[in-house]
The first five atom37 places (N, CA, C, CB, O) and aatype in JSON, in Angstrom:
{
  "aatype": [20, 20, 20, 20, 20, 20, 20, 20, 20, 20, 20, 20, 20, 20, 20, 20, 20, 20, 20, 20, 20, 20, 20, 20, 20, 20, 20, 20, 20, 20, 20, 20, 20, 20, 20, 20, 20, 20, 20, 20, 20, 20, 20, 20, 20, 20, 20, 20, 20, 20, 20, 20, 20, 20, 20, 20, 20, 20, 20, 20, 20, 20, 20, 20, 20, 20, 20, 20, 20, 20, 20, 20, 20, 20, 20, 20, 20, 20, 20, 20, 20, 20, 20, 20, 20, 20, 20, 20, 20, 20, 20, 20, 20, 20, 20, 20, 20, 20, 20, 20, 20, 20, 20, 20, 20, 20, 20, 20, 20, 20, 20, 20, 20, 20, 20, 20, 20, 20, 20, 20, 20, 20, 20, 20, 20, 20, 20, 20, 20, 20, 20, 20, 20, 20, 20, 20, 20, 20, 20, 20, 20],
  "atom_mask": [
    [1, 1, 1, 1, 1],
    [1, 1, 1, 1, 1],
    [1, 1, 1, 1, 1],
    [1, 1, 1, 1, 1],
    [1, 1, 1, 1, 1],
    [1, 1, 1, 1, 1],
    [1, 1, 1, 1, 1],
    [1, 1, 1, 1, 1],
    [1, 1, 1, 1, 1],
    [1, 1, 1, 1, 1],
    [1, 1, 1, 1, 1],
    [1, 1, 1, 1, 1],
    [1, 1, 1, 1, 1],
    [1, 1, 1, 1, 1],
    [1, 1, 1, 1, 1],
    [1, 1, 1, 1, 1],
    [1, 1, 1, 1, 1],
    [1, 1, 1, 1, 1],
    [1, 1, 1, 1, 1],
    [1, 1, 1, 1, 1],
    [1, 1, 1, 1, 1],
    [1, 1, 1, 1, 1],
    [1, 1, 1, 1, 1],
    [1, 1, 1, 1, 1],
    [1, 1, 1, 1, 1],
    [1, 1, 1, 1, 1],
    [1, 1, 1, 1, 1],
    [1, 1, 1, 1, 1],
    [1, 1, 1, 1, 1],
    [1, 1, 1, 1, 1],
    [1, 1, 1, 1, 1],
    [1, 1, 1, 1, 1],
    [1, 1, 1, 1, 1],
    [1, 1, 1, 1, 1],
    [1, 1, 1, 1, 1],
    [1, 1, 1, 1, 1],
    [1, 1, 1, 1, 1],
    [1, 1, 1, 1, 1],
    [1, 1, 1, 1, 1],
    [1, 1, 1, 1, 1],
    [1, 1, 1, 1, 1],
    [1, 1, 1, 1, 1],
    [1, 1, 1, 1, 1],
    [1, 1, 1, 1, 1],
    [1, 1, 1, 1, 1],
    [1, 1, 1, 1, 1],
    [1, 1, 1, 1, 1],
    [1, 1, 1, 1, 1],
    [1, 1, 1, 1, 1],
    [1, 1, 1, 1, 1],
    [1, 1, 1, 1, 1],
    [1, 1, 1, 1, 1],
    [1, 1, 1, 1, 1],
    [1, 1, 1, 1, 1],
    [1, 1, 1, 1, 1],
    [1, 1, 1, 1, 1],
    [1, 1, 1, 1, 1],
    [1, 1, 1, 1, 1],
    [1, 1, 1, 1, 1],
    [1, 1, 1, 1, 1],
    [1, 1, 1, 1, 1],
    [1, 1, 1, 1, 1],
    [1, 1, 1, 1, 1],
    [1, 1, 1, 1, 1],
    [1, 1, 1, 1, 1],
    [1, 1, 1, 1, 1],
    [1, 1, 1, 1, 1],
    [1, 1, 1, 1, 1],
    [1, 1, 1, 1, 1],
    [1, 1, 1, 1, 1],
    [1, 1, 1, 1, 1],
    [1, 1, 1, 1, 1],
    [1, 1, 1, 1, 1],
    [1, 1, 1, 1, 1],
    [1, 1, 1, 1, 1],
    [1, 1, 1, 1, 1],
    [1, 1, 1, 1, 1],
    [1, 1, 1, 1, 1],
    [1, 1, 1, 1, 1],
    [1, 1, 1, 1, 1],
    [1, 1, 1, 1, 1],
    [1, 1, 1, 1, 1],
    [1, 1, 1, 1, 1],
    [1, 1, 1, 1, 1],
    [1, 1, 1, 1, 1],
    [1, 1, 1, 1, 1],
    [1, 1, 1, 1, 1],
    [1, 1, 1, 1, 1],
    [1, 1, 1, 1, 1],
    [1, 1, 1, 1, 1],
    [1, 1, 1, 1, 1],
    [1, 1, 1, 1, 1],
    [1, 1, 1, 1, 1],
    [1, 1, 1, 1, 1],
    [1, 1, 1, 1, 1],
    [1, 1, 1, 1, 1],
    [1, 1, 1, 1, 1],
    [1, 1, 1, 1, 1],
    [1, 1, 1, 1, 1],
    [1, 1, 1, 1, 1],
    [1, 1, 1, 1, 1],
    [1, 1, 1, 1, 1],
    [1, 1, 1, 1, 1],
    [1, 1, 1, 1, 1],
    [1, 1, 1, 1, 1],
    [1, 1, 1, 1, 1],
    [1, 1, 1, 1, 1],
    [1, 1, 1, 1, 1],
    [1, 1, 1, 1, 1],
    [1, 1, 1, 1, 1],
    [1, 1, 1, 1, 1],
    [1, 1, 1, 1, 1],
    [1, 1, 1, 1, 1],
    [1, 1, 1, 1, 1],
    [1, 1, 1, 1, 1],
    [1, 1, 1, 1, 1],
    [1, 1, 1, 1, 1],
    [1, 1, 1, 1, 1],
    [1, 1, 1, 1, 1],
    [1, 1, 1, 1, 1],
    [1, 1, 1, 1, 1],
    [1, 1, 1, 1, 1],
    [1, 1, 1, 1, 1],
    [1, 1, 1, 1, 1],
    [1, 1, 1, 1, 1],
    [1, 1, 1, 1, 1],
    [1, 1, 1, 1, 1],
    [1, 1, 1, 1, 1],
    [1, 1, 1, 1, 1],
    [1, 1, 1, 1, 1],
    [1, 1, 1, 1, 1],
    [1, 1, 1, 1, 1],
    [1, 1, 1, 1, 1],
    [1, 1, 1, 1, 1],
    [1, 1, 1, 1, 1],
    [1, 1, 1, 1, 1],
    [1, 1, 1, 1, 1],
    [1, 1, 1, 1, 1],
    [1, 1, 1, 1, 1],
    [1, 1, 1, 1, 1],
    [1, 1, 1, 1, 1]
  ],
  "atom_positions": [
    [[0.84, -1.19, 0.0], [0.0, 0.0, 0.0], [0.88, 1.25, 0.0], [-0.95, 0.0, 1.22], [1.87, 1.23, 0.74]],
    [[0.68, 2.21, -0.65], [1.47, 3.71, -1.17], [0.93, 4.37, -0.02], [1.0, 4.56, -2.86], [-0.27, 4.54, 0.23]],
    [[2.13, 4.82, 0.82], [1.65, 5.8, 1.76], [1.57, 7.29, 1.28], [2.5, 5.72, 2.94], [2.06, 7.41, 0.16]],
    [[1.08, 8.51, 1.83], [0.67, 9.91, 1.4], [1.85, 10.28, 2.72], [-1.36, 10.48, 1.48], [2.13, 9.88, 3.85]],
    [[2.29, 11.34, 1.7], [3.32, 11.68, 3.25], [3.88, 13.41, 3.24], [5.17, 10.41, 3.22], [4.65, 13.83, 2.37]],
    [[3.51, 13.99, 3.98], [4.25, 15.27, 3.89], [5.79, 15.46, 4.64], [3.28, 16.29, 4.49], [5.91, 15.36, 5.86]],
    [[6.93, 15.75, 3.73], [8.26, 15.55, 4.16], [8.32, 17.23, 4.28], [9.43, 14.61, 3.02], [7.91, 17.99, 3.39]],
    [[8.8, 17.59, 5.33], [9.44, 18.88, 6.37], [10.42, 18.76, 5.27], [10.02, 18.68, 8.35], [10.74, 17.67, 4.79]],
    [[10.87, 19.85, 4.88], [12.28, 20.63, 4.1], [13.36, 20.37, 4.49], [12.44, 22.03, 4.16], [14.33, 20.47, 3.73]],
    [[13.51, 19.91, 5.95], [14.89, 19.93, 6.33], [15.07, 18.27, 6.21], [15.22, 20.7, 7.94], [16.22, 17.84, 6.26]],
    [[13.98, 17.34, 6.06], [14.28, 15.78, 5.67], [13.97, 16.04, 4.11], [13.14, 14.41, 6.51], [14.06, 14.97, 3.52]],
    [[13.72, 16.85, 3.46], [14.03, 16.95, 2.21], [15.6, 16.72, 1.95], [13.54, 18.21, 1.78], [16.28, 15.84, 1.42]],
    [[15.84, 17.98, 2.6], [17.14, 18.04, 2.49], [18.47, 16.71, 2.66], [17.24, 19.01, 3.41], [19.6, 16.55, 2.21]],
    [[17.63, 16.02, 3.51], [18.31, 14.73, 4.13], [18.06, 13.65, 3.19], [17.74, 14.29, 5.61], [18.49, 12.55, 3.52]],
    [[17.31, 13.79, 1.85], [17.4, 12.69, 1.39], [17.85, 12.66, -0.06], [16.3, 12.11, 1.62], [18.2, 11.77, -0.83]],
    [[17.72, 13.7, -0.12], [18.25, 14.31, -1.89], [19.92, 14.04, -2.0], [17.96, 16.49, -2.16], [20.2, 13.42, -3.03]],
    [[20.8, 14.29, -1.35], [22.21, 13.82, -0.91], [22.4, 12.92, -1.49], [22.51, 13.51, 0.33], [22.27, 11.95, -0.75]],
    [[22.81, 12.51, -2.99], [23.59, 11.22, -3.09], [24.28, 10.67, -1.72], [24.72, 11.46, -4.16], [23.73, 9.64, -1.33]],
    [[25.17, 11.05, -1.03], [26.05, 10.5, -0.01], [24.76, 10.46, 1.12], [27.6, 11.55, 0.39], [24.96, 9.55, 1.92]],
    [[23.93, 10.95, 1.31], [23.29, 10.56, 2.92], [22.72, 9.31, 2.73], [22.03, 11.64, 3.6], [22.39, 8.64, 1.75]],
    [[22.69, 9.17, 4.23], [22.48, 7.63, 4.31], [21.24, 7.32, 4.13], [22.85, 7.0, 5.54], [20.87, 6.16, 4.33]],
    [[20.21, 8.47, 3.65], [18.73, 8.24, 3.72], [18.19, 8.81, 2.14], [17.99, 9.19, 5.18], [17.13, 9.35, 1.83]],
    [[19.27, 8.46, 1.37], [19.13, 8.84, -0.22], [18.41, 7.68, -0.73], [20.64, 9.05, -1.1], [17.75, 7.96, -1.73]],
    [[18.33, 6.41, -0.34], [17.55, 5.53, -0.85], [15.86, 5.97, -0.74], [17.95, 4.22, -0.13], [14.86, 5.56, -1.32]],
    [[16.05, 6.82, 0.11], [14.08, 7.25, 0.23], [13.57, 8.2, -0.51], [13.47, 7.85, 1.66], [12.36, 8.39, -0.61]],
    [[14.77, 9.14, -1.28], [14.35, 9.93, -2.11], [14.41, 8.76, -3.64], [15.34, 11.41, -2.01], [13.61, 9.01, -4.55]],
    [[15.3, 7.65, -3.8], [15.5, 6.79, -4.81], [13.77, 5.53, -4.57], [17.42, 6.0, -4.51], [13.33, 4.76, -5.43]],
    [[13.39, 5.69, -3.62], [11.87, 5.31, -3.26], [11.08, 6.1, -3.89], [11.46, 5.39, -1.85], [10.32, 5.47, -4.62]],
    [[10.91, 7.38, -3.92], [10.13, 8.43, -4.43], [9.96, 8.49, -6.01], [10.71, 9.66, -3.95], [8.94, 8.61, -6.68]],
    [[11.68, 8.32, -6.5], [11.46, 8.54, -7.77], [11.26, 7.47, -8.23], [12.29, 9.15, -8.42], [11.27, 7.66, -9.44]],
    [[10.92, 5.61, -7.9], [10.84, 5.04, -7.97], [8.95, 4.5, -8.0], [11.83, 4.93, -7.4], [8.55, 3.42, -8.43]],
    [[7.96, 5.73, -7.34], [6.9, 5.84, -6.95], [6.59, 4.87, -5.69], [6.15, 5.71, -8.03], [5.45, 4.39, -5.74]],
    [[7.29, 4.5, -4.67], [7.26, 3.81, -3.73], [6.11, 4.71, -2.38], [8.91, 3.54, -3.44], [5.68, 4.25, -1.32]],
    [[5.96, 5.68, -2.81], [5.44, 6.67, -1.85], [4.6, 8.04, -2.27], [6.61, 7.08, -1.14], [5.23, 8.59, -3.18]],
    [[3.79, 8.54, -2.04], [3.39, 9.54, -2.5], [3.31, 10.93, -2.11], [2.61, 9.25, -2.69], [2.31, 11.44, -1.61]],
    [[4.39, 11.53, -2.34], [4.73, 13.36, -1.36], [3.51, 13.99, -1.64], [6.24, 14.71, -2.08], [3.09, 13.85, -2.79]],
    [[2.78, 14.73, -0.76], [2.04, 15.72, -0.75], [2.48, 17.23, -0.46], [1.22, 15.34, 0.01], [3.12, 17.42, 0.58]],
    [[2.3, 17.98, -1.02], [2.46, 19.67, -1.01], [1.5, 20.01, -1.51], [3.56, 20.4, -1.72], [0.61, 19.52, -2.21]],
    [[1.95, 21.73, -0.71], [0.95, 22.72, -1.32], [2.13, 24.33, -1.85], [-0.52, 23.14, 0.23], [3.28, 24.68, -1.58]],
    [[1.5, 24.63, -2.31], [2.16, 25.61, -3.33], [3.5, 26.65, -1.74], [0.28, 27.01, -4.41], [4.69, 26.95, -1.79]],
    [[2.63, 26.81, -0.8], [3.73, 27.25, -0.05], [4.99, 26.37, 0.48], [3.15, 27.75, 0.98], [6.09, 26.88, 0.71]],
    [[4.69, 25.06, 0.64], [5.22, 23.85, 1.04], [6.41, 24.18, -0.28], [4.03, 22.29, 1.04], [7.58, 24.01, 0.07]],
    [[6.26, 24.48, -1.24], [7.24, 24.77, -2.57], [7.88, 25.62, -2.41], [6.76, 25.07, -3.8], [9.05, 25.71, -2.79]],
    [[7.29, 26.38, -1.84], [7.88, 28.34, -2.23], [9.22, 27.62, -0.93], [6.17, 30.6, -1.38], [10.44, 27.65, -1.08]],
    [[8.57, 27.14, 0.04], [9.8, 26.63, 1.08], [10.82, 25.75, 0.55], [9.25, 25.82, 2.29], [11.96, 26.2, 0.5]],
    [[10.67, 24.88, 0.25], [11.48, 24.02, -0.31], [12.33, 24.63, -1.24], [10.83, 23.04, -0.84], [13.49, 24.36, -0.9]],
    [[12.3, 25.57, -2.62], [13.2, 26.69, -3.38], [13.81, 27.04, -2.47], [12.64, 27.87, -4.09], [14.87, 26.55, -2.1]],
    [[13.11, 28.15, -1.87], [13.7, 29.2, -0.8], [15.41, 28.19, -0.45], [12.27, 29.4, 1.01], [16.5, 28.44, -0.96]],
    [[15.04, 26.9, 0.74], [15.69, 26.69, 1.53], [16.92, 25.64, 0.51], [14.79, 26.19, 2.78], [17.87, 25.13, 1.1]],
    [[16.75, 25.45, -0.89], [17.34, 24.46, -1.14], [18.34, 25.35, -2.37], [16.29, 23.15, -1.51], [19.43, 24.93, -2.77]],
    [[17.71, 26.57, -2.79], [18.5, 27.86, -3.23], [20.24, 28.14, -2.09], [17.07, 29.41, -2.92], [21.46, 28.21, -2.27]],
    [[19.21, 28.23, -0.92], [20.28, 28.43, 0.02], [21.21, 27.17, 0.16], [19.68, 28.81, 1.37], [22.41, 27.45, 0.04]],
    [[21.01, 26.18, 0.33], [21.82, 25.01, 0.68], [22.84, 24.31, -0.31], [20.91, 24.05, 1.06], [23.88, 23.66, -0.19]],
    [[22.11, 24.72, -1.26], [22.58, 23.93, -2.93], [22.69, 25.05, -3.61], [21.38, 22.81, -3.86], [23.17, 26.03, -3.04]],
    [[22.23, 25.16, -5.09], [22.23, 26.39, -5.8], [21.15, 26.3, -6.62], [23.44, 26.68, -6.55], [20.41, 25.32, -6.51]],
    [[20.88, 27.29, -7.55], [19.65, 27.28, -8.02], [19.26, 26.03, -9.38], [19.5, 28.81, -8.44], [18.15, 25.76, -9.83]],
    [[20.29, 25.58, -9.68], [20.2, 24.43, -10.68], [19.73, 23.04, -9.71], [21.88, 24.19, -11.53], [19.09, 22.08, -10.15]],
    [[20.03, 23.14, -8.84], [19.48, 21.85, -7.78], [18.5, 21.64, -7.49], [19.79, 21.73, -6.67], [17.77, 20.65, -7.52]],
    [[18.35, 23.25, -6.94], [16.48, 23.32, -6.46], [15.64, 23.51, -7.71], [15.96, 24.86, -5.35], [14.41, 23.44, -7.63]],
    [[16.15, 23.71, -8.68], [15.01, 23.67, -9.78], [14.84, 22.44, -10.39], [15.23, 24.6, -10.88], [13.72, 21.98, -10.62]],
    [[16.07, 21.8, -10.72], [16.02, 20.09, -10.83], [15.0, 19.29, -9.41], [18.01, 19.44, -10.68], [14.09, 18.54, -9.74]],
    [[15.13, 19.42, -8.6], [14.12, 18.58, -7.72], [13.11, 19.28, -7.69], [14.46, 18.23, -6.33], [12.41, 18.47, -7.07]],
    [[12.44, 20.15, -7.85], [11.43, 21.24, -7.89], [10.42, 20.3, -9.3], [12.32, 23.17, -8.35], [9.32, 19.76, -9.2]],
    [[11.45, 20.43, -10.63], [10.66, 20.15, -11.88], [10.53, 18.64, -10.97], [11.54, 20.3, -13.76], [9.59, 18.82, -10.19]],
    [[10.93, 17.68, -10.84], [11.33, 16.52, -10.22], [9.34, 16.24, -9.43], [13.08, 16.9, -8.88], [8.23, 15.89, -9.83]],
    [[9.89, 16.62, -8.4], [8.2, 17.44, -7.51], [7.35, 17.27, -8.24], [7.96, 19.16, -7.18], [6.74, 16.21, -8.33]],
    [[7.07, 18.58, -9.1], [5.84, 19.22, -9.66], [5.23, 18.25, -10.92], [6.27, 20.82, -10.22], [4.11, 18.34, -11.42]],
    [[6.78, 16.9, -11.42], [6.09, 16.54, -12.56], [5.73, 14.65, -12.16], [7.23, 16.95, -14.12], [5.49, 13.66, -12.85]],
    [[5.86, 14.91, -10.72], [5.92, 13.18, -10.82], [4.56, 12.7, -10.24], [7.3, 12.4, -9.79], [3.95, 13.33, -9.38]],
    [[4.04, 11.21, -10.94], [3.0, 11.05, -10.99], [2.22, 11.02, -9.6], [2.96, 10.11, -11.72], [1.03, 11.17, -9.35]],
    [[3.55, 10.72, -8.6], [3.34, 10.01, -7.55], [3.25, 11.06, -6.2], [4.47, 8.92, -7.51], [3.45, 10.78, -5.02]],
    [[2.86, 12.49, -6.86], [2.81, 13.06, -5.85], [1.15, 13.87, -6.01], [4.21, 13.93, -5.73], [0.47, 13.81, -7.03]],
    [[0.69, 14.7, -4.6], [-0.31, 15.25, -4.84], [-0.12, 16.69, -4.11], [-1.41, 14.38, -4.46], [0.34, 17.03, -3.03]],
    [[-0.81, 17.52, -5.43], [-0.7, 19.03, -4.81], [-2.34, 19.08, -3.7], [-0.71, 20.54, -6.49], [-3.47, 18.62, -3.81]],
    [[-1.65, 19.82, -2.8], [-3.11, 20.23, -2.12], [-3.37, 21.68, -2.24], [-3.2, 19.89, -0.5], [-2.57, 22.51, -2.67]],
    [[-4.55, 21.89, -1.84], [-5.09, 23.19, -1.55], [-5.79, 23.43, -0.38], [-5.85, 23.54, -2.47], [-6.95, 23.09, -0.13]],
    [[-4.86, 24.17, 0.43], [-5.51, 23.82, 1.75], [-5.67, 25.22, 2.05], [-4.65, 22.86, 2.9], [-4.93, 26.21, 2.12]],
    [[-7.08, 24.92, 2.23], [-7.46, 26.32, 2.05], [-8.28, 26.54, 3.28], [-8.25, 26.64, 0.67], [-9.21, 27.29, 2.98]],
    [[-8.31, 26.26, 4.28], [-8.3, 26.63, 5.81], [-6.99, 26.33, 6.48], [-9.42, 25.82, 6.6], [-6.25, 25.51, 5.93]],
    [[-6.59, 26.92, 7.63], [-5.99, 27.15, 8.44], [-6.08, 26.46, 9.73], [-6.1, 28.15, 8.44], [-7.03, 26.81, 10.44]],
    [[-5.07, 25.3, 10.31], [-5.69, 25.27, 11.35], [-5.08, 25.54, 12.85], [-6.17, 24.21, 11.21], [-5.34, 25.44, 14.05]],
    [[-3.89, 26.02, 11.71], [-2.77, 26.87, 13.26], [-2.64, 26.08, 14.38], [-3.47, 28.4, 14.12], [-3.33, 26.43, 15.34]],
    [[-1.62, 24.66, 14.58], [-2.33, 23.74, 15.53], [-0.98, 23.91, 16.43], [-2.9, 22.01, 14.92], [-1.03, 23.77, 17.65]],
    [[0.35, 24.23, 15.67], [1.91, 24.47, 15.99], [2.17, 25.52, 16.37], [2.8, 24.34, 15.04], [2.66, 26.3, 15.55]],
    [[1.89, 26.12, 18.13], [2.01, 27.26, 18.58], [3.37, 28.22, 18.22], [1.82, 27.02, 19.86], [3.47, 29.38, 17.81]],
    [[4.69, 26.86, 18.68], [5.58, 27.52, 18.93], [6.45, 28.18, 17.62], [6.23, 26.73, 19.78], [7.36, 29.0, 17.59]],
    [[6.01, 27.72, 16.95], [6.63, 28.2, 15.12], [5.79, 27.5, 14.05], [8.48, 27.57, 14.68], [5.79, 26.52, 13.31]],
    [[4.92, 28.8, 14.45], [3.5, 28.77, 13.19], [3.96, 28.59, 11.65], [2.56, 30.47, 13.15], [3.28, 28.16, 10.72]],
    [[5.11, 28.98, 11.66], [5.51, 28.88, 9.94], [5.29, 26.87, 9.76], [7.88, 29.66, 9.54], [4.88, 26.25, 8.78]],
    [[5.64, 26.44, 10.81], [5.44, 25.02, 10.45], [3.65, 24.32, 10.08], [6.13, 24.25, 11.84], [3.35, 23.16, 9.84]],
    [[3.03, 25.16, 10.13], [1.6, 24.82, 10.32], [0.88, 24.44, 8.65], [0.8, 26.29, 11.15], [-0.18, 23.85, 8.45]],
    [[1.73, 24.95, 7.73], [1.97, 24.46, 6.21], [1.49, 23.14, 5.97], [3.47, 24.45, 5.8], [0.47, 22.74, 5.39]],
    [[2.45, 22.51, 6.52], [3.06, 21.0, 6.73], [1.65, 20.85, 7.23], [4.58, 20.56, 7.87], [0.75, 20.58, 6.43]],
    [[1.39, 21.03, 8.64], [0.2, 20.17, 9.12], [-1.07, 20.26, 8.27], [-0.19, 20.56, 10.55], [-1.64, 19.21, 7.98]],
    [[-1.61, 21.54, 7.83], [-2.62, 22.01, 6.91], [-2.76, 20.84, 5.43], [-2.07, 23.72, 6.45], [-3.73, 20.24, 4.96]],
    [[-1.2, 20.9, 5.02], [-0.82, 20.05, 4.01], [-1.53, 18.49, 4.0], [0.7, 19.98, 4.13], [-2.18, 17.83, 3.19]],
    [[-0.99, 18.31, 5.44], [-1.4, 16.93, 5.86], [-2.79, 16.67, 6.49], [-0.45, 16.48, 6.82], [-3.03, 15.59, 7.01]],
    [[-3.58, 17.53, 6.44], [-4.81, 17.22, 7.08], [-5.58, 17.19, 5.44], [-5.4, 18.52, 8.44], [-6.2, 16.17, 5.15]],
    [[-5.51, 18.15, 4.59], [-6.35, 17.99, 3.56], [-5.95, 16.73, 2.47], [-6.4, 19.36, 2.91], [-6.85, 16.36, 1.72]],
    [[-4.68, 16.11, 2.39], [-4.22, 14.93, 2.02], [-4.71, 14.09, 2.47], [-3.19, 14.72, 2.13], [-4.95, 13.06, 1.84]],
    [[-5.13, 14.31, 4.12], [-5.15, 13.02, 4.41], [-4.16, 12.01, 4.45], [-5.85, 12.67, 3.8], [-4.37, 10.83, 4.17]],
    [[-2.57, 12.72, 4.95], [-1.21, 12.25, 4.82], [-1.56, 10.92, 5.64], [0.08, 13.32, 5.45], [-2.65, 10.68, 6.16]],
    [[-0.73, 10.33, 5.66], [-0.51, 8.89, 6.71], [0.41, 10.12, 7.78], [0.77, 6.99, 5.8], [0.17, 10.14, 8.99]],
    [[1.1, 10.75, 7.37], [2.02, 11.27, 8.09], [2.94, 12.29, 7.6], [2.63, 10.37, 8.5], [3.37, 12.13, 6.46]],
    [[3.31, 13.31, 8.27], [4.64, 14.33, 8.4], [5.65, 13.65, 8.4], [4.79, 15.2, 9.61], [5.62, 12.62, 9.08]],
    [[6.62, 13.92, 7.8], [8.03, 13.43, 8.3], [8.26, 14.43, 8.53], [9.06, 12.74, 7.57], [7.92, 15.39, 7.84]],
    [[9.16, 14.52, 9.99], [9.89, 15.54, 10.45], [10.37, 15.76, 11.61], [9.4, 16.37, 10.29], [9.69, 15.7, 12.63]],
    [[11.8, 16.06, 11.58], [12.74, 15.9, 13.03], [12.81, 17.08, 13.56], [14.3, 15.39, 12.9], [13.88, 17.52, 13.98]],
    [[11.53, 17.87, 13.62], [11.48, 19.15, 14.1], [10.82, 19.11, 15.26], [10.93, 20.04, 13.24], [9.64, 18.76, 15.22]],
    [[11.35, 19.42, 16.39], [10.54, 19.65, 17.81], [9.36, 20.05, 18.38], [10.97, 20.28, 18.34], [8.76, 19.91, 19.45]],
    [[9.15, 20.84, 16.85], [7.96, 22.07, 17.27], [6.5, 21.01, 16.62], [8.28, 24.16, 16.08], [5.32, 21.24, 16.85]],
    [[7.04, 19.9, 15.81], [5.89, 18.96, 15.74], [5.38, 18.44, 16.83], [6.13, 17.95, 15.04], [4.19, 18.26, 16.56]],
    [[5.62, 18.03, 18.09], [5.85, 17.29, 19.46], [4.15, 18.16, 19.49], [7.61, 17.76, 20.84], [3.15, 17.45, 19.41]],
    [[4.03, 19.28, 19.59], [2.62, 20.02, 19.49], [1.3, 19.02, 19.36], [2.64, 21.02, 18.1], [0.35, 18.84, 20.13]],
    [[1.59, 18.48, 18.18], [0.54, 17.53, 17.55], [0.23, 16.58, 18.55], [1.02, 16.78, 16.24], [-0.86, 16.54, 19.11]],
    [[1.32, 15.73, 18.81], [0.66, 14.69, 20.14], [-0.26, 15.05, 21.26], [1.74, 14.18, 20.98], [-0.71, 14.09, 21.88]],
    [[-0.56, 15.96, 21.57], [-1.66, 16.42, 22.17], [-2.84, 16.71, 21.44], [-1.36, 17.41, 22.77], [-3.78, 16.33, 22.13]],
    [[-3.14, 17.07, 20.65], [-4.51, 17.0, 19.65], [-4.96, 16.12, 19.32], [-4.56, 17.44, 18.59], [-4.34, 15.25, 18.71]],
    [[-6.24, 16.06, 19.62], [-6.94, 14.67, 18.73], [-8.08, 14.76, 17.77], [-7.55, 13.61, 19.72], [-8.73, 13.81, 17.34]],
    [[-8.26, 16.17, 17.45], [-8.84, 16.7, 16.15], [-7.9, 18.01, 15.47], [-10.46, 17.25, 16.52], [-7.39, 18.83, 16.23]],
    [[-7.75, 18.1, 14.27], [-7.59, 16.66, 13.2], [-6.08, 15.93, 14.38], [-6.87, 17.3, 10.75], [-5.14, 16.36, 15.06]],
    [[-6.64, 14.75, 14.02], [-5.02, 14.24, 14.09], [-4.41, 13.62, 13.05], [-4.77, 13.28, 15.09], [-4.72, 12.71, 12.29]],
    [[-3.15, 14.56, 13.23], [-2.0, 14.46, 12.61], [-0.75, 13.48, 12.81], [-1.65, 15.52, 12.73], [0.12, 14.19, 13.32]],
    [[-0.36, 12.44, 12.69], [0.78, 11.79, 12.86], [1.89, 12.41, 12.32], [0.69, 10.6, 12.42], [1.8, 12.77, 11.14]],
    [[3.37, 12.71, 13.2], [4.31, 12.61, 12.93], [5.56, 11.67, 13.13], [4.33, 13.38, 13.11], [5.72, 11.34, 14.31]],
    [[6.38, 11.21, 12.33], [7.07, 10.52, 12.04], [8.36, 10.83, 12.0], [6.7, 10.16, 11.24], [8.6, 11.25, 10.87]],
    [[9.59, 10.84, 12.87], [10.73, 11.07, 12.28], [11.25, 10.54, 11.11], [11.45, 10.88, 13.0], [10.58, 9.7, 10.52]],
    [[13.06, 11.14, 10.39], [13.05, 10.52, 9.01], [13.86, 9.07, 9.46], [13.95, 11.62, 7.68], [14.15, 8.04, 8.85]],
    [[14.04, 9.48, 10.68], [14.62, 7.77, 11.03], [13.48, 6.51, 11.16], [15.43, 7.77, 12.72], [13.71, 5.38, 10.74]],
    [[12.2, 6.93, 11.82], [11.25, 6.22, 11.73], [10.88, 5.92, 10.27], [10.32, 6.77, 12.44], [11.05, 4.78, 9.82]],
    [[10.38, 6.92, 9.53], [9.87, 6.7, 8.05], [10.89, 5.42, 7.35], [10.04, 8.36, 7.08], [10.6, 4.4, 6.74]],
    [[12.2, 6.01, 7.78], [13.17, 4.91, 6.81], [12.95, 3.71, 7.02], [14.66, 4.94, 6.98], [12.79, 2.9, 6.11]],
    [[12.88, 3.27, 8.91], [12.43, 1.96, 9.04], [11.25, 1.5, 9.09], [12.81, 1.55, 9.88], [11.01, 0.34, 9.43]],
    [[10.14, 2.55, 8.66], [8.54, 2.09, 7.53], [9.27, 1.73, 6.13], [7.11, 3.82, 7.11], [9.36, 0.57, 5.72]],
    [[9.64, 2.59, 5.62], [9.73, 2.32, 3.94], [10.73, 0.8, 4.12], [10.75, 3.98, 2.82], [10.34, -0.21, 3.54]],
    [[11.8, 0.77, 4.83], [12.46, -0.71, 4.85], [11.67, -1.93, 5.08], [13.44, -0.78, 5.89], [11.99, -2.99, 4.54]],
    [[10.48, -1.8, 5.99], [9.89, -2.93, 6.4], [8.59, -2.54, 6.93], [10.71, -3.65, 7.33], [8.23, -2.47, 8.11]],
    [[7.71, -2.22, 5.45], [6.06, -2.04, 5.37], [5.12, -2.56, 6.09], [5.58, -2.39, 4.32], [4.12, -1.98, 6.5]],
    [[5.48, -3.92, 6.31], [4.81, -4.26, 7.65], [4.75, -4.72, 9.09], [4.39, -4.71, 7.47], [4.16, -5.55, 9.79]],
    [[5.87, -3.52, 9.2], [6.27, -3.61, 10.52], [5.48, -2.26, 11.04], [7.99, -3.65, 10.71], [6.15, -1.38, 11.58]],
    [[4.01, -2.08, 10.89], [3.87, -1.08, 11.14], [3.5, -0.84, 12.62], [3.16, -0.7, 10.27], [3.31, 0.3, 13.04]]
  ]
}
């Protein structure tokens, strides 16, 4: 079964790396093993931060990459549900993942920890160390 998954920018970042050790999950992706969800700001972030990290031939190669593969879905999330007090800019991601209907966030960001207390919508988050040992062994869930 193809999971729906919204990946945080900074495990973007962690898997695009030929050399990282978690490049096989972006080689999952382009493989259609999984299905990324975004929304048009979820993008504008991902440029932004991968402009900075890489250069602009990188982020536009995984960008076209993104925008043209079968295996992903754009959302439009067009309510708000502000659920991530401590750094609202992350609330993208959750918005992302509630109108997807993600299985899950990936993301080794602290300010997700928020979510475990809510139980409308709930949101699962996933570190990218967890996700890796989902995508390694599907039914070990």
């Amino acid at each position: 079964m193809q999971r729906n998954i919204v990946l945080d920018t900074n495990c973007l970042l962690q898997i695009i790396a030929r050399k990282s050790k978690n490049y096989f999950l972006w080689e999952g992706f382009l493989n259609g093993d999984y299905c990324l969800c975004f929304t048009t700001e979820i993008l504008e972030e991902y440029e932004e931060i991968l402009c900075l990290k890489t250069n602009r031939l990188i982020a536009t190669m995984v960008l076209e990459i993104i925008t043209q593969a079968p295996n992903t879905q754009r959302v439009d999330a067009h309510y708000h549900w502000n659920l991530i007090t401590q750094d609202p800019d992350d609330n993208k991601f959750v918005d992302c993942a509630v109108f997807a209907n993600a299985d899950f966030i990936v993301s080794d960001d602290k300010h997700f920890k928020d979510l475990e207390n809510i139980d409308f919508p709930r949101v699962l988050v996933v570190r990218l160390e967890e996700f890796a040992r989902l995508y390694r062994n599907p039914d070990a869930n």
